[in-house]
C-alpha positions in Angstrom: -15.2 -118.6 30.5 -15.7 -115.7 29.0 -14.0 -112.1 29.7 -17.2 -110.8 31.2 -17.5 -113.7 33.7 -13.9 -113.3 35.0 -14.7 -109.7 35.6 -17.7 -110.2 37.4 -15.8 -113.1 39.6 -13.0 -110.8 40.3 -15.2 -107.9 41.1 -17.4 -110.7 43.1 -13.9 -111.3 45.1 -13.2 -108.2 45.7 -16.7 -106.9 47.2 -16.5 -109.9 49.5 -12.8 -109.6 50.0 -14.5 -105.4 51.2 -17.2 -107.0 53.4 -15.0 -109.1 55.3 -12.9 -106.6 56.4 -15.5 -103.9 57.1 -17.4 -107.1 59.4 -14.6 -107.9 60.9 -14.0 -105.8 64.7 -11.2 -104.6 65.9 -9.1 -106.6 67.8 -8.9 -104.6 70.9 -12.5 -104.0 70.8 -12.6 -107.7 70.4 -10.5 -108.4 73.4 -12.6 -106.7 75.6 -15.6 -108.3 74.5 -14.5 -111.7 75.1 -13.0 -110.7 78.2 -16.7 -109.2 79.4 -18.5 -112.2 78.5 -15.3 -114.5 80.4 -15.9 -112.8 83.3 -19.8 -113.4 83.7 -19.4 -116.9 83.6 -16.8 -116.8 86.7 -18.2 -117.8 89.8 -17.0 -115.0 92.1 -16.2 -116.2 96.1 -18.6 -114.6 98.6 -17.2 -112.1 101.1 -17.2 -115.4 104.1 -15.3 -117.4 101.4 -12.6 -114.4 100.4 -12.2 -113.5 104.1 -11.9 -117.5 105.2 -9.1 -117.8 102.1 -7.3 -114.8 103.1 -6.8 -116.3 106.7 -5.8 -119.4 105.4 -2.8 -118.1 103.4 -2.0 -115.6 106.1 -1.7 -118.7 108.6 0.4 -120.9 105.8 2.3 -117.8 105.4 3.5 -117.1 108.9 3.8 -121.1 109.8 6.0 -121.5 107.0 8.0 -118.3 107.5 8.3 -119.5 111.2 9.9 -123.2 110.0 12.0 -121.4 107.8 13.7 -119.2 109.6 14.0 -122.2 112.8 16.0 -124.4 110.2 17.8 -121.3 109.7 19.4 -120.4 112.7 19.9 -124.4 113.1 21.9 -124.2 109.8 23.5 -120.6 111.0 24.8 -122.5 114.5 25.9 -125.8 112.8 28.0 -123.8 110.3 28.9 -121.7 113.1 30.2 -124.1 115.5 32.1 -126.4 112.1 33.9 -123.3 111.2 35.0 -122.6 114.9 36.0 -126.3 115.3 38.2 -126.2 112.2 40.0 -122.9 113.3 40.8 -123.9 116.7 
């Protein structure tokens, strides 16, 4: 190779080396655009559908928090009554 040819490579790689970073976006912009075109392909609940879930965890919510707290003032008396039993 002659000197001429390396130059021209190296010049070559660094004019491409120029392009990629000028073509390249930034990454927040980036972000953002992915994110946009995420979103359109989500298929969104209708407001029947959002209003049915919601009541569905609010029931699960309160049935559970009901059980809960029934085991716990079973526990609360059991303890209760085996601590009085061992101080009497």
């Amino acid at each position: 190779m002659t000197e001429n040819e390396k130059e021209s490579k190296a010049e070559l790689k660094k004019s491409t080396a120029k392009k990629k970073l000028i073509s390249q976006p930034n990454a927040i912009s980036r972000y953002f655009r992915e994110t946009r075109g995420e979103l359109r392909k989500v298929t969104w609940p209708t407001r029947e559908e959002s209003w049915r879930l919601t009541a569905i965890v609010l029931g699960v919510s309160a049935a559970f928090s009901v059980f809960l707290w029934v085991f716990d003032t079973l526990f609360s008396n059991a303890i209760k009554f085996l601590i009085d039993q061992v101080l009497l």
